[in-house]
C-alpha positions as CSV (number, residue, x, y, z in Angstrom):
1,X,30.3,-32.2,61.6
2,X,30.5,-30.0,64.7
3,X,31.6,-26.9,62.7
4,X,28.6,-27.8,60.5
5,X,26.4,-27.7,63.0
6,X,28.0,-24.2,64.2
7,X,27.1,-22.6,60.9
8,X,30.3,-23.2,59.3
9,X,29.4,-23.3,55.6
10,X,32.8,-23.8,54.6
11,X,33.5,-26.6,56.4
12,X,29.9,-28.4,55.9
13,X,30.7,-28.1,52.3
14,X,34.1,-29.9,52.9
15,X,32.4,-32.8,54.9
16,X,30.0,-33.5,52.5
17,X,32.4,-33.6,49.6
18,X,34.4,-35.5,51.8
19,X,31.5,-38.1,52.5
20,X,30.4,-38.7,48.7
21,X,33.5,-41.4,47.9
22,X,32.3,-43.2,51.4
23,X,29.0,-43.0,50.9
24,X,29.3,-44.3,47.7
25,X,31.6,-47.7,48.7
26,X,29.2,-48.1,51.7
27,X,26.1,-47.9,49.0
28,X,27.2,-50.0,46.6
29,X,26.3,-53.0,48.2
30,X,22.4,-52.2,47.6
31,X,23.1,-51.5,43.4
32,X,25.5,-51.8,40.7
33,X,23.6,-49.2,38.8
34,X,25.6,-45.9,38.4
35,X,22.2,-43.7,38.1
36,X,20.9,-45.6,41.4
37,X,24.4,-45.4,43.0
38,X,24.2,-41.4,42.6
39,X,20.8,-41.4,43.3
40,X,21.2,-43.1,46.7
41,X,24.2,-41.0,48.0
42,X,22.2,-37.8,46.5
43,X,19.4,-38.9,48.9
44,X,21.3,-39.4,51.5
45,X,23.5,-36.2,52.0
46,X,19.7,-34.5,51.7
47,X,18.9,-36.9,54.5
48,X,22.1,-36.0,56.8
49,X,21.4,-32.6,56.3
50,X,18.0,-32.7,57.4
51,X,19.2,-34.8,60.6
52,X,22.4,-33.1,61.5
53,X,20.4,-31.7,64.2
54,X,20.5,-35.2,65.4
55,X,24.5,-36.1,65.4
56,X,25.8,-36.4,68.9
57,X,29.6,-34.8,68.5
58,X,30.6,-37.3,71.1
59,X,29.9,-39.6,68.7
60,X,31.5,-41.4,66.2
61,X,29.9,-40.1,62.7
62,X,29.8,-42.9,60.6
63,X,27.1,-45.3,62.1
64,X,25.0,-42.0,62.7
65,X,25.8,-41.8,58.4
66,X,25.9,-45.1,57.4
67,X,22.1,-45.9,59.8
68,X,20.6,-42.9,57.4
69,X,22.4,-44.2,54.5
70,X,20.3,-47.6,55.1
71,X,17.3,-46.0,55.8
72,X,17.7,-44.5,52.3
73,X,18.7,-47.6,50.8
74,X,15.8,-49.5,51.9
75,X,13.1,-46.9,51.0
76,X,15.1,-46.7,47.5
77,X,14.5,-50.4,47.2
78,X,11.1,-50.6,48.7
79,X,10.1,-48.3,46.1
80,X,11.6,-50.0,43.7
81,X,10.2,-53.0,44.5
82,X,6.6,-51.5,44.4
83,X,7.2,-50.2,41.1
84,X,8.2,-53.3,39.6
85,X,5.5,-55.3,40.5
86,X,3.5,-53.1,38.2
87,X,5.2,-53.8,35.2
88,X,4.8,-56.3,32.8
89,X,7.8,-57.6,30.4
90,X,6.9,-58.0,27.2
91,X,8.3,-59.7,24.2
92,X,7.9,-57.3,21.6
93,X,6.6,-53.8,21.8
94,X,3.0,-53.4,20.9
95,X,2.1,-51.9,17.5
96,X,1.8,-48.2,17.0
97,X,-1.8,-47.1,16.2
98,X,-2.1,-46.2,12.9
99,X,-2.2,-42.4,12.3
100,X,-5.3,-40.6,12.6
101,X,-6.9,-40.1,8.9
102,X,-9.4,-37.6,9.5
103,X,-8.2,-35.7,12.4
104,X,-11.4,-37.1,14.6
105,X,-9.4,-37.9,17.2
106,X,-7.8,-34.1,17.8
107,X,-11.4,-32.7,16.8
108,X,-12.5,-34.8,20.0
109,X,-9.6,-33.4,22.2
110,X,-10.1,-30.1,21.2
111,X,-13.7,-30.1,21.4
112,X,-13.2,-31.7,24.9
113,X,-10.7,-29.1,26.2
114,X,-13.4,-26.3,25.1
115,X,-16.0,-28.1,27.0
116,X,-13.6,-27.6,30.1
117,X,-13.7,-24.9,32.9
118,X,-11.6,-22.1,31.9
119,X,-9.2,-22.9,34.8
120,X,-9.3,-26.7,34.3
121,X,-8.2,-25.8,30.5
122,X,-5.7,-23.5,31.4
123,X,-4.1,-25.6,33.9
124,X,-3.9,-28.6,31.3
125,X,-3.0,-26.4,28.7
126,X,-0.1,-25.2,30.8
127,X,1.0,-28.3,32.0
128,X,0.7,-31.0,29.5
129,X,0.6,-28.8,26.4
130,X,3.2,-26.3,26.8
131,X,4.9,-28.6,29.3
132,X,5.9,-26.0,32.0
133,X,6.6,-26.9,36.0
134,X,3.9,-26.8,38.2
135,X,5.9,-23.9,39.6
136,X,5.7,-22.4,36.8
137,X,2.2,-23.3,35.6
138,X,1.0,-21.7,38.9
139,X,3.1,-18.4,38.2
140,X,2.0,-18.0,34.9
141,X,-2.0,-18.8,36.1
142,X,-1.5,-16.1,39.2
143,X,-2.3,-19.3,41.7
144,X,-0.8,-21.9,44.0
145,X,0.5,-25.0,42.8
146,X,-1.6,-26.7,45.2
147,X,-4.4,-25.1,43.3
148,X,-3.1,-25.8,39.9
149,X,-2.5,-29.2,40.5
150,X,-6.2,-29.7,41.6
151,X,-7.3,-28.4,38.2
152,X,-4.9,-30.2,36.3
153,X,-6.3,-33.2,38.4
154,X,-10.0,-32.5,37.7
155,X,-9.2,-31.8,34.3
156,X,-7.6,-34.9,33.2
157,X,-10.5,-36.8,35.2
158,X,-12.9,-34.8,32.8
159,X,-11.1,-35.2,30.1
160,X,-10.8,-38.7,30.3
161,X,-14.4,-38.9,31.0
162,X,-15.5,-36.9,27.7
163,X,-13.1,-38.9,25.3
164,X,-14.6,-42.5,26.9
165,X,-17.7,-42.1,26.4
């Protein structure tokens, strides 16, 4: 870690490969999911790195890693936690609306969508409908993403506002 801290890219790409395997055993304990697994020594390389300015090289290295590595778990499963209390099982999926006949409902949308501020409608239009990044949304519309996203925002609010009521 010391040569990592000195700027040795060679050597900081070493240590972290070395640390993946470790990581992973010293992980495991908080999943048995592969994704999570990955996920949680993922997270916590990025967390070492944006700490090494914090390692001590009089130090051991591995409770320095291994009290990040519990941070990470614990926000991993904090979040997790939070996101599960939203969700309901269910039995059986619910059934699939039945097709639109008349093609009402896109008439709706697409009358909506025109009733839109151009840049609300472009930022939709480049988010939701032709699916691109918000990077790239906010390229392609010559803004920020910041700004995009505050469109996109405000349009969906309108948007759901229109097709309500």
């Amino acid at each position: 870690m010391r040569a990592a801290q000195a700027g040795d890219q060679a050597m900081y790409r070493e240590l972290l490969l070395d640390l993946g395997p470790l990581l992973g055993r010293f992980l495991r304990r908080w999943t048995n999911e592969p994704q999570d697994l990955d996920d949680l020594t993922q997270d916590t390389l990025i967390a070492m790195h944006r700490a090494r300015h914090t390692f001590d090289p009089s130090r051991p290295l591995e409770p320095w890693l291994f009290a990040i590595a519990r941070h990470v778990a614990a926000d991993h499963l904090r979040r997790r936690a939070a996101r599960l209390a939203h969700e309901l099982p269910v039995e059986r999926l619910p059934d699939v609306a039945a097709p639109d006949q008349d093609g009402s409902a896109m008439r709706g949308l697409e009358d909506a969508l025109a009733r839109l501020p151009p840049n609300q409608r472009e930022a939709f239009e480049l988010l939701k409908l032709e699916g691109l990044s918000v990077e790239a949304g906010a390229l392609r519309a010559g803004t920020t993403t910041g700004a995009l996203k505050v469109r996109a925002h405000r349009a969906y609010r309108a948007l759901k506002a229109m097709l309500r009521g």
